[in-house]
N, C-alpha and C positions, 0 to 999 in steps of 0.2 A: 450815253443816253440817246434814245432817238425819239422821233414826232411820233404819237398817235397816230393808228390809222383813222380816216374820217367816220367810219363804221364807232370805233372804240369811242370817240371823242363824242359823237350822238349818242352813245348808250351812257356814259359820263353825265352830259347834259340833260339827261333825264332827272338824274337827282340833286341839280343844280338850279333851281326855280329863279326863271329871268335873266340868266345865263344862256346866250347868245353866239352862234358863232359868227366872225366875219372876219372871212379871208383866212390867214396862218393863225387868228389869234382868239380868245373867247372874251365876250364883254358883257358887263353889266354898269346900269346906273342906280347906284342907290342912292334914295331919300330920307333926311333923319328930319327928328322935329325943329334942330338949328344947327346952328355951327358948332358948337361944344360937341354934340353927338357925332359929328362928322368925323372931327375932329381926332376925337377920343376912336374910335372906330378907324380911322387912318392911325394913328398912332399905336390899337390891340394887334392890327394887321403887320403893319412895319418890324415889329418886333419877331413877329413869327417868319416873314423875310427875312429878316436879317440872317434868324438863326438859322435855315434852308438856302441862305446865299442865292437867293431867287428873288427877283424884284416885279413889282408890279408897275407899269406907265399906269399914270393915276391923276386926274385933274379935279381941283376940288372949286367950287363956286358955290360960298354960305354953307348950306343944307343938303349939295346933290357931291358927292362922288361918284365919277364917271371912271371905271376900273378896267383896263385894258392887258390880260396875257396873253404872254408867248413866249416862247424860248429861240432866243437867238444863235444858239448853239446849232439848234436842229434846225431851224426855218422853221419851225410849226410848233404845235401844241404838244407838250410833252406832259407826264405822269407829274411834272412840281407845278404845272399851272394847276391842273384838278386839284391835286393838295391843297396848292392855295385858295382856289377858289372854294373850294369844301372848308377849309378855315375863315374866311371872309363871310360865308353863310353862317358858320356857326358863331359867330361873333356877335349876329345883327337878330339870330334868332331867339324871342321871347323865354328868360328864364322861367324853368319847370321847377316847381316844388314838389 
């Protein structure tokens, strides 16, 4: 697997709303209504982790998840952080009927 080029990784970050780049790595902070949601949300996320063997650095305080990728394999952003973070959006995004 290798790193995104920074070109790919801006055109990625378009349909990642609040998804940030800095440095080798992409970030976001999300807000829930309390720590259960945080919670519960760190724990839909982890599961999908797991099963991609791809980890997130992640710091949780109450209500805010603070979500930090990269791939340490490449030094930079590789195609399983977008996954991930494309699952982390889709987690937190408002169910459709």
């Amino acid at each position: 697997m290798s790193s995104l080029s920074e070109k790919q990784v801006d055109l990625q970050l378009q349909e990642l709303p609040g998804w940030q780049l800095d440095g080798q790595s992409i970030i976001k902070t999300f807000e829930f209504n309390d720590f259960i949601e945080a919670i519960s949300f760190m724990n839909q996320a982890a599961f999908y982790a797991e099963a991609m063997e791809h980890y997130p650095e992640w710091q949780n305080i109450y209500n805010i998840v603070k979500v930090r990728l990269t791939t340490d394999d490449t030094n930079g952003i590789s195609s399983l952080d977008i996954r991930l973070a494309k699952r982390m959006q889709h987690i937190v995004q408002p169910k459709r009927l």
